[in-house]
N, C-alpha and C positions, 0 to 999 in steps of 0.2 A: 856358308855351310861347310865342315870339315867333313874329311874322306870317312867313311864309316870302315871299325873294325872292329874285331870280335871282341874287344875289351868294353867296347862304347856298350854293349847288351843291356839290358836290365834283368835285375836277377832276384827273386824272391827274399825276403824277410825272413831269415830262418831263426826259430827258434828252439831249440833243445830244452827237455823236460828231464832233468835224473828220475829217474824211480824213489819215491819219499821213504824212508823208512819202518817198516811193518808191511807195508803195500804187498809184497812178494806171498805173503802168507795170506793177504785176503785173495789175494788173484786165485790164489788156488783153491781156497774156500768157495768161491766163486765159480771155478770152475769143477769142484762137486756138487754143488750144487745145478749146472745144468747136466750133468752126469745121471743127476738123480731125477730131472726132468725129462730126459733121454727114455730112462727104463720107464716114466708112466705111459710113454708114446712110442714103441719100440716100432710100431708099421706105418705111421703117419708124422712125416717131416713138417708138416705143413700144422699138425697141435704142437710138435711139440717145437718149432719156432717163436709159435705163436703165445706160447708159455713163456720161456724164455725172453721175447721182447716185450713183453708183459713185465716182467719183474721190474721196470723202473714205475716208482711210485706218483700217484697223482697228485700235481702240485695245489697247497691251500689256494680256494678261492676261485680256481678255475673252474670253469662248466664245460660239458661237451655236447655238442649236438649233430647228430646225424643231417649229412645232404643225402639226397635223391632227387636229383634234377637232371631228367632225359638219360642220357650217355655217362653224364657227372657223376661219382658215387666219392664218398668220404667227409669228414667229421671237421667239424670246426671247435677248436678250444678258443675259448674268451677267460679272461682274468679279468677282475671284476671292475676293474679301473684300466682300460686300455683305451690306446689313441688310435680310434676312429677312423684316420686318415689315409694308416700305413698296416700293413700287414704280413706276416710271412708264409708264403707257401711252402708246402711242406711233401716230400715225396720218400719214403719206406726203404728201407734196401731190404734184400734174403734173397741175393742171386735171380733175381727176374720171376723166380720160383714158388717163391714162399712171401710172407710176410702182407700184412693188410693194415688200413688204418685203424681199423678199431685195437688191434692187441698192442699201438704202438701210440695213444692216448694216453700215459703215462708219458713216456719220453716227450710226446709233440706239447703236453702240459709245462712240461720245465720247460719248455721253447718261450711257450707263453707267461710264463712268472717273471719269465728272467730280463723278457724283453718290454714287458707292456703292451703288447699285440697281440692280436688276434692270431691263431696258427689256423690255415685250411691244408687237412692233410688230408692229402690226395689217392683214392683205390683208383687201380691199373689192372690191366690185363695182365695174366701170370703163364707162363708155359709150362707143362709142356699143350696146353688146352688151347692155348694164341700165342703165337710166337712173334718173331723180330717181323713188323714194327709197331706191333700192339701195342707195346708197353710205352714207348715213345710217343705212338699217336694218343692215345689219351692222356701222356700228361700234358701234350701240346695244348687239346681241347677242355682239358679241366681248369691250366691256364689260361685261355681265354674268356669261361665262365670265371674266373676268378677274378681277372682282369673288367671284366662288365660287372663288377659289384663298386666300383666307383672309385676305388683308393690311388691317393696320388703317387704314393710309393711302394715298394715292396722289396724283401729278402727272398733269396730263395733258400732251400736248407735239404740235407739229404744225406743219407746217410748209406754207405756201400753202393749198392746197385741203385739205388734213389740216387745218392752222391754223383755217379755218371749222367743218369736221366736229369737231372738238373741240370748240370753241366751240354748237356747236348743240345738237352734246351734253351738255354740262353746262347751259344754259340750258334743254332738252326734258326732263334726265331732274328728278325727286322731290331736293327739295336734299339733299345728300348730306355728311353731315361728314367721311366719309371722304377727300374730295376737297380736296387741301389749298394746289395751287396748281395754274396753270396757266401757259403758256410756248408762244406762239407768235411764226413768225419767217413776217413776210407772209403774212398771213393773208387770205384772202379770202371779203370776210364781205359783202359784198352785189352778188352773180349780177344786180342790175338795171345795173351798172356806172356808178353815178350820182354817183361822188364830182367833186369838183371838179379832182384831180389824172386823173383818168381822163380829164376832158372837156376840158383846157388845152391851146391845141395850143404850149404852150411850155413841157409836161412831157418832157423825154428819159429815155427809158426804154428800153436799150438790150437790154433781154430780151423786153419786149412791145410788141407793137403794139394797139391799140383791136379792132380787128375781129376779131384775133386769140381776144380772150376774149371777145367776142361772140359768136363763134361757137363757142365749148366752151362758154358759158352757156347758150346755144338750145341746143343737141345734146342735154346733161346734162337740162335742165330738161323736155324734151318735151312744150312747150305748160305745163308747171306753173307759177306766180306767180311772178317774180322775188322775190316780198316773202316769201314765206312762209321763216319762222325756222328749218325745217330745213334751208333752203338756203343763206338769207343771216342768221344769226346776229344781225347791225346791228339787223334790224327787230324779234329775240325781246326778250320781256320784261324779259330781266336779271335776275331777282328771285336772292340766295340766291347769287352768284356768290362764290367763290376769290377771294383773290388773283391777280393778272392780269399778267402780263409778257409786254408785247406787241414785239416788235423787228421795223425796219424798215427802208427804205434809201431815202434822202432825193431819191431823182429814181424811186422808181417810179410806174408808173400807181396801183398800188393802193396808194400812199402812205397816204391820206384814207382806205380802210377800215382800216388801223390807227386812225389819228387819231379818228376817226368814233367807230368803237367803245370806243375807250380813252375818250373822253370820255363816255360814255352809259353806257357799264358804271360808270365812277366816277361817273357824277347817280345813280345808283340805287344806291350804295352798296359798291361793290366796291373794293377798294384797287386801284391799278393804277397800273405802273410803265410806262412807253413810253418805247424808246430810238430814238433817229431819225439815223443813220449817214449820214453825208456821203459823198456819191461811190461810195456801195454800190448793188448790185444785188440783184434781188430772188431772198432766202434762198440772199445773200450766205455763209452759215453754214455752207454746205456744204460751202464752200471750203476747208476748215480746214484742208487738209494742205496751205493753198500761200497763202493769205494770211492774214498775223496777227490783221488784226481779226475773223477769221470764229473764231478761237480766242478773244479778247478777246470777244466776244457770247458763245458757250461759256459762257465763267466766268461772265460776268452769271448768264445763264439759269440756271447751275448752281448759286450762290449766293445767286438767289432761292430756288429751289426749297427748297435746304439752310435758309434763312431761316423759312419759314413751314411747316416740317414740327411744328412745337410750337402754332403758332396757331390751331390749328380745335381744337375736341372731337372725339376719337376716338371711333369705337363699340365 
């Protein structure tokens, strides 16, 4: 065995996306458009999120149906032809705060089209009403209900503050070979907000502002550690991780907790792919039924996934 040193590392898959041509004029169309969702919900953040992640359309063929089992609350998407076997769990971002499964059945649908699976997307505790570690303990226990529905494998999927909670989750729970890849879009994986695209003040980032998620990180946390790994994933162990597909959009603040993470999940051994989207906003992906490269991330995501459903050992 040779002496280890800092070149031997393993280092994420990176991939760069230009910005496609016309794209810059729908972003903005896009972005009057929830401008004009804003003023229908001028005192309530939580409709007018909820509108806004709403706007990705429901994919042909899929059905949706509501869980209510004990503790467990959230929606299962099926596409009409899926395999049985393997399924992807699915968990919301909107800052710990905002956002539900039901307004985000549209998005969790294209999960389901694209993949041939089943999606269970998963409702959490929201703050400021249950704070850190609500939201984490139920996705713990909504994955184990999900896990007791029999499937020999599974994705996990997440997007923003889901994208952490996924993330924490598979580095919290017992390695799992079940667990066969994993797929987050802006993911926010360290609540101390210390990357260096968060601190630039010559990051534009036209969805957040700094203080913005400073203050949903104090609210959520309640006096709890920015470091600790159920909250910010960056600082957990890694050990035992998935395959990793992280996507992200090249002017956000939380650029660098991709970045961050994709590189430290891969020194400790995780395969991990990271695409970084020019001119994109964050979970950009949503967008799907109005700009194409949030359908182009889609297929990535969905062709990882399809990828490494043979590469773990089954139980």
């Amino acid at each position: 065995m040779h002496d280890f040193n800092p070149g031997d590392v393993a280092r994420p898959s990176v991939i760069r996306h230009a910005l496609s041509p016309g794209e810059g004029e729908q972003v903005l169309r896009i972005f009057q458009r929830n401008a004009s969702l804003a003023q229908l919900h001028p005192e309530d953040r939580r409709a007018f999120y909820a509108a806004m992640a709403s706007q990705a359309p429901m994919a042909d063929g899929v059905a949706a149906e509501p869980v209510i089992d004990g503790a467990v609350r959230g929606w299962w998407l099926r596409a009409a032809a899926h395999d049985p076997g393997s399924a992807l769990f699915f968990v919301h971002g909107g800052g710990y705060h905002l956002g539900d499964a039901r307004s985000y059945l549209g998005f969790a649908s294209q999960l389901a089209a694209r993949t041939g699976r089943a999606v269970f997307s998963v409702d959490y505790a929201l703050a400021p009403e249950r704070r850190f570690p609500a939201a984490f303990d139920d996705v713990m226990r909504a994955r184990a209900w999900f896990l007791s529905r029999g499937f020999k494998q599974y994705a996990a999927v997440g997007d923003s503050a889901g994208g952490g909670l996924v993330l924490a989750m598979a580095d919290q729970a017992a390695p799992d070979a079940r667990l066969a890849s994993i797929v987050v879009f802006s993911p926010w994986t360290d609540l101390s907000n210390s990357g260096p695209s968060f601190t630039d003040p010559a990051t534009y980032d036209p969805v957040f502002k700094p203080a913005l998620l400073q203050g949903l990180a104090h609210s959520y946390l309640d006096g709890a550690s920015p470091h600790d790994p159920k909250a910010s994933p960056l600082f957990g162990a890694l050990r035992a991780m998935p395959p990793i597909n992280v996507q992200v959009g090249a002017d956000e603040l939380l650029r660098d907790d991709s970045i961050r993470f994709a590189e430290r999940a891969a020194a400790h051994g995780a395969t991990v792919r990271l695409d970084l989207f020019e001119g994109m906003y964050h979970v950009f992906q949503r967008d799907v039924g109005s700009l194409k490269t949030a359908g182009t991330a889609l297929e990535i995501a969905a062709s990882f996934i399809d990828e490494h459903w043979a590469d773990r050992k089954v139980i």
